[in-house]
C-alpha positions as CSV (number, residue, x, y, z in Angstrom):
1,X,-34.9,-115.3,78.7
2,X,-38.3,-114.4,80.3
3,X,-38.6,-111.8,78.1
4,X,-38.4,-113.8,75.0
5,X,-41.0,-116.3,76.4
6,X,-43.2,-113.8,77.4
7,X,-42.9,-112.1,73.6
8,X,-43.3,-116.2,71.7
9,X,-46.4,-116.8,74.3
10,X,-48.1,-113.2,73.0
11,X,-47.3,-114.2,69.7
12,X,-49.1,-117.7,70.1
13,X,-51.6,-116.3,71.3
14,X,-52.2,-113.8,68.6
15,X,-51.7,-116.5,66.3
16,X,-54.7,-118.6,67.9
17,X,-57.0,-115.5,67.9
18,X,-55.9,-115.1,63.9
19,X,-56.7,-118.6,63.4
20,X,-60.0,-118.5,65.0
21,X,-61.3,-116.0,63.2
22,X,-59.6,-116.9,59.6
23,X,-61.0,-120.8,60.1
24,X,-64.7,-119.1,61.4
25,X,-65.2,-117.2,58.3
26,X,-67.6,-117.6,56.1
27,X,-68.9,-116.2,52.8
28,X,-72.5,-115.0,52.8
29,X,-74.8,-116.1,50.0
30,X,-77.2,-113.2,50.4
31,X,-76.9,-109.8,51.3
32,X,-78.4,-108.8,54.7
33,X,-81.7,-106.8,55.1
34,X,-80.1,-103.6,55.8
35,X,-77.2,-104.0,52.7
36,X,-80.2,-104.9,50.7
37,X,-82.1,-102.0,51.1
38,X,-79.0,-99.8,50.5
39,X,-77.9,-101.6,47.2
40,X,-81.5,-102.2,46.0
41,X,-83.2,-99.3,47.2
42,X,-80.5,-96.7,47.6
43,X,-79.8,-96.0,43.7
44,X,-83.6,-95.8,42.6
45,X,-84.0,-93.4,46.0
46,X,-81.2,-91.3,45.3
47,X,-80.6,-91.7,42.1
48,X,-76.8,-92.1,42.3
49,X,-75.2,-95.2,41.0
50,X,-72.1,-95.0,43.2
51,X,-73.9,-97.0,46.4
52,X,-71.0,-96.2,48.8
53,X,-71.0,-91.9,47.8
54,X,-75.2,-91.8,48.2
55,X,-75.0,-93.9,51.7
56,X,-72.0,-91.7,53.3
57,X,-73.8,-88.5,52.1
58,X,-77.0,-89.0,52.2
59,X,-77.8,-92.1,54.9
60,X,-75.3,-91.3,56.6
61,X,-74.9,-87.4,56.4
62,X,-74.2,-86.7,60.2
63,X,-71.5,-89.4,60.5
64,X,-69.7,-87.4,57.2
65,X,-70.2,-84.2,59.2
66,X,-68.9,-85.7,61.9
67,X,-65.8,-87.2,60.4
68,X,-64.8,-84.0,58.1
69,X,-65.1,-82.1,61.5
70,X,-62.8,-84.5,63.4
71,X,-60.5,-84.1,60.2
72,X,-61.0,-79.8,61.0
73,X,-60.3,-79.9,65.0
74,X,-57.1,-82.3,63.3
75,X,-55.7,-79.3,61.2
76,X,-56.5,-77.0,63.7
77,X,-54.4,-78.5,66.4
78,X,-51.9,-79.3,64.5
79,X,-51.4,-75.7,62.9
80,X,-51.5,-74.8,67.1
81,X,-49.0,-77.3,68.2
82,X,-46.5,-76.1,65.3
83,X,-47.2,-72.7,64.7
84,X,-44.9,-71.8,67.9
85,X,-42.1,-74.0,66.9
86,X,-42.6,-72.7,63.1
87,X,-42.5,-69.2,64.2
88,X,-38.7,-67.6,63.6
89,X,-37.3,-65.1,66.2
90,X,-35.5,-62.9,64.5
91,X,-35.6,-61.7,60.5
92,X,-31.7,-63.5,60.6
93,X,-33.5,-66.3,61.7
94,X,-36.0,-66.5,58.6
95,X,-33.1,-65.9,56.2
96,X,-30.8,-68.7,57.9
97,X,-34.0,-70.8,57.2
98,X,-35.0,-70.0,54.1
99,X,-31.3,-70.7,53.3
100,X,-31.1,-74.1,55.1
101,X,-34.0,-75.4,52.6
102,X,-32.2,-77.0,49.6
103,X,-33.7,-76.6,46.3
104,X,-35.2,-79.9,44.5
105,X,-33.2,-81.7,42.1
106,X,-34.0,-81.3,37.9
107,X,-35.9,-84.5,38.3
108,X,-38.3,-83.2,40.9
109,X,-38.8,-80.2,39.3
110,X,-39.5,-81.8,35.9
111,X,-41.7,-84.3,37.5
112,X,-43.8,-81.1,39.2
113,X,-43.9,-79.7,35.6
114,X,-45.4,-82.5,34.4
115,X,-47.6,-84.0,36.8
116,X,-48.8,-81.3,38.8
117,X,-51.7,-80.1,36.4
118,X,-52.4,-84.1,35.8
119,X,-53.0,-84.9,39.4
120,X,-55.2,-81.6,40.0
121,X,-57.3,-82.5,36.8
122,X,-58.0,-86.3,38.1
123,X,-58.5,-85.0,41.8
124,X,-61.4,-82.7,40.3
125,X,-62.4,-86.1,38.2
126,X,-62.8,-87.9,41.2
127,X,-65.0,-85.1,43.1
128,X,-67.4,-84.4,40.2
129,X,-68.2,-88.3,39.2
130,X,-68.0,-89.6,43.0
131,X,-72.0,-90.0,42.8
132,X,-71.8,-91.6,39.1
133,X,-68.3,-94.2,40.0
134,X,-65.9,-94.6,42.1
135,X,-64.8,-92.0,44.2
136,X,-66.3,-88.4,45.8
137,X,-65.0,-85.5,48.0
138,X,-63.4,-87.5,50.6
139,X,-60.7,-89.1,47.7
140,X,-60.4,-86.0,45.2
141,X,-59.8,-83.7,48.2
142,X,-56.8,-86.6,49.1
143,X,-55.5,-86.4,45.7
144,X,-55.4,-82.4,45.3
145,X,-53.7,-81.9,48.5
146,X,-51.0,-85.1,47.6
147,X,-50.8,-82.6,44.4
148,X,-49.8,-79.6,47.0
149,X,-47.3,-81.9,48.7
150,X,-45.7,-82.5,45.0
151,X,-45.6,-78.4,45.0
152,X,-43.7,-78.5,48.3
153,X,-41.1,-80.9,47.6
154,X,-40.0,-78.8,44.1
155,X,-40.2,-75.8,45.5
156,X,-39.1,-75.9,49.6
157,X,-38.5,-72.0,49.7
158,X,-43.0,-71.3,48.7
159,X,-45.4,-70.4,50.8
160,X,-49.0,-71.8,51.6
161,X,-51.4,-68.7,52.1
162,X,-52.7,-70.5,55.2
163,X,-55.4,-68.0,55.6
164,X,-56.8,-68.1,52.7
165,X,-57.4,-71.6,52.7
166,X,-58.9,-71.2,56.2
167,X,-61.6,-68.9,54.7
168,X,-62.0,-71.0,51.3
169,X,-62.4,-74.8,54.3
170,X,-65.0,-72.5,56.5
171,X,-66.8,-71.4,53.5
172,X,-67.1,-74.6,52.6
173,X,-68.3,-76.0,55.9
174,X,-70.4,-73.3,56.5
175,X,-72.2,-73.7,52.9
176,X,-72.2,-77.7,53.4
177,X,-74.5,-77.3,56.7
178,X,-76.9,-74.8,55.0
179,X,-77.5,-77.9,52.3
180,X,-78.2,-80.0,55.1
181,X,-80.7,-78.0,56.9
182,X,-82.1,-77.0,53.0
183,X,-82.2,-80.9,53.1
184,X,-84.6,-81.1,56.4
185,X,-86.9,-78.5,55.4
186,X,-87.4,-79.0,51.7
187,X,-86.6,-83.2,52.0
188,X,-86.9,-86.1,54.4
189,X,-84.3,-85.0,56.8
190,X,-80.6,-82.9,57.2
191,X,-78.1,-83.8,54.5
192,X,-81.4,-85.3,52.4
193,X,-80.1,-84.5,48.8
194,X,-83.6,-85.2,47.0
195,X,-84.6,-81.5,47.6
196,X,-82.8,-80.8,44.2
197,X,-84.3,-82.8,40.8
198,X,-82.8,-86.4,40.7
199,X,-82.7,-86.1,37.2
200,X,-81.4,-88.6,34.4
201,X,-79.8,-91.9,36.2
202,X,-76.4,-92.1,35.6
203,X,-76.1,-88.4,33.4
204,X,-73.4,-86.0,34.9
205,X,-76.1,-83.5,36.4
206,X,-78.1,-85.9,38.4
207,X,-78.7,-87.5,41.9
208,X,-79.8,-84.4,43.4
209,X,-77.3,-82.4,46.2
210,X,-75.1,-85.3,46.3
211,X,-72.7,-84.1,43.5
212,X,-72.7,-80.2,45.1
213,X,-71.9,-81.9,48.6
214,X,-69.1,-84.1,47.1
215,X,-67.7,-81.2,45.6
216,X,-67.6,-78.9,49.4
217,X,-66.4,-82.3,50.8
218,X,-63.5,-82.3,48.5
219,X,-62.3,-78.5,48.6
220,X,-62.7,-78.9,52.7
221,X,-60.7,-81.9,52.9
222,X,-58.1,-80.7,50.4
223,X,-57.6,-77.4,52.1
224,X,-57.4,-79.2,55.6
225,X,-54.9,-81.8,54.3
226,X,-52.9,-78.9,52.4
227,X,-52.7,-77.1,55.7
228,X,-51.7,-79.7,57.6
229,X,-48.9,-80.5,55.3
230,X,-47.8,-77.1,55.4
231,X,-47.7,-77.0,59.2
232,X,-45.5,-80.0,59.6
233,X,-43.0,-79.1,56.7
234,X,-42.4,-75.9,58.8
């Protein structure tokens, strides 16, 4: 009995707090100084039209490097935690689990066939235009490695060459901190894409680094995502 008044009181309470805010709320009319100066002055600065791909790559380039190497220590402990309990002790033992993996169904399989090349092609779509529309590394890296998850499900018995994409997500990082420091000697500061020309606004070659830096942004996230899948199908 106590335990369901103590459970109706939280939720009261939670429902007062929600109330509060919900009947507080109010819509602004104008933008604030700071969202001004990044939606007015941001796209003739930068000369991206995508406002939210110049601002977390440019004006904000050290929180992006921040968050894609969070998203690196993730992969990395994972593939630690798991690589023990992935590891087989005996060659019997890697047969009886190779053996133990089911194949996928026809409609899997047929759905891989089809789809697989579709979602790669729009995940590349997404990292090249993220400076012209919505999108950028962050999403197109998402969508490749949802593309590798596809992979896994039709075909449980392959093989991720782990190492590989280790070498091809350092290169990556290592190549997406020279920009930056190319940034703060040849620009306004580290990550500053205007060292390259700005060129047309709105054309597919334009807005400086920021389409070069989508792009390492989206092959480190997808080869950290595709690893991390890989680790915990094992």
């Amino acid at each position: 009995m106590m335990r369901r008044a103590f459970a109706l009181l939280t939720v009261l309470l939670f429902a007062v707090v929600f109330w509060r805010l919900v009947g507080g709320y109010t819509e602004l009319q104008a933008l604030r100084p700071l969202a001004w100066y990044y939606v007015v002055r941001g796209p003739v600065e930068l000369g991206a039209p995508n406002i939210v791909t110049g601002i977390l790559i440019t004006y904000r380039g050290f929180d992006t490097l921040g968050e894609v190497a969070v998203l690196f220590m993730v992969a990395a402990s994972v593939g630690l935690l798991l690589k023990e309990e992935s590891q087989p002790t005996s060659a019997a033992a890697t047969d009886e689990t190779t053996s133990a993996r089911r194949p996928a169904g026809e409609i899997v399989h047929t759905g891989k066939q089809v789809l697989l090349p579709m979602i790669f092609t729009f995940g590349g779509y997404v990292i090249v235009n993220g400076h012209l529309s919505a999108g950028g590394g962050f999403q197109g890296g998402a969508i490749v490695a949802s593309a590798v998850m596809l992979m896994m499900l039709a075909r449980p018995r392959s093989t991720l060459n782990v190492a590989l994409l280790s070498v091809i997500e350092s290169l990556a990082g290592v190549i997406y901190v020279c920009i930056g420091i190319l940034g703060l000697v040849l620009a306004g500061g580290f990550l500053d894409a205007r060292f390259l020309p700005r060129g047309e606004f709105g054309a597919f070659f334009s807005a400086g680094a920021i389409p070069l830096i989508s792009a390492l942004l989206g092959v480190k996230v997808g080869a950290e995502l595709s690893v991390i899948i890989d680790r915990f199908r094992s």
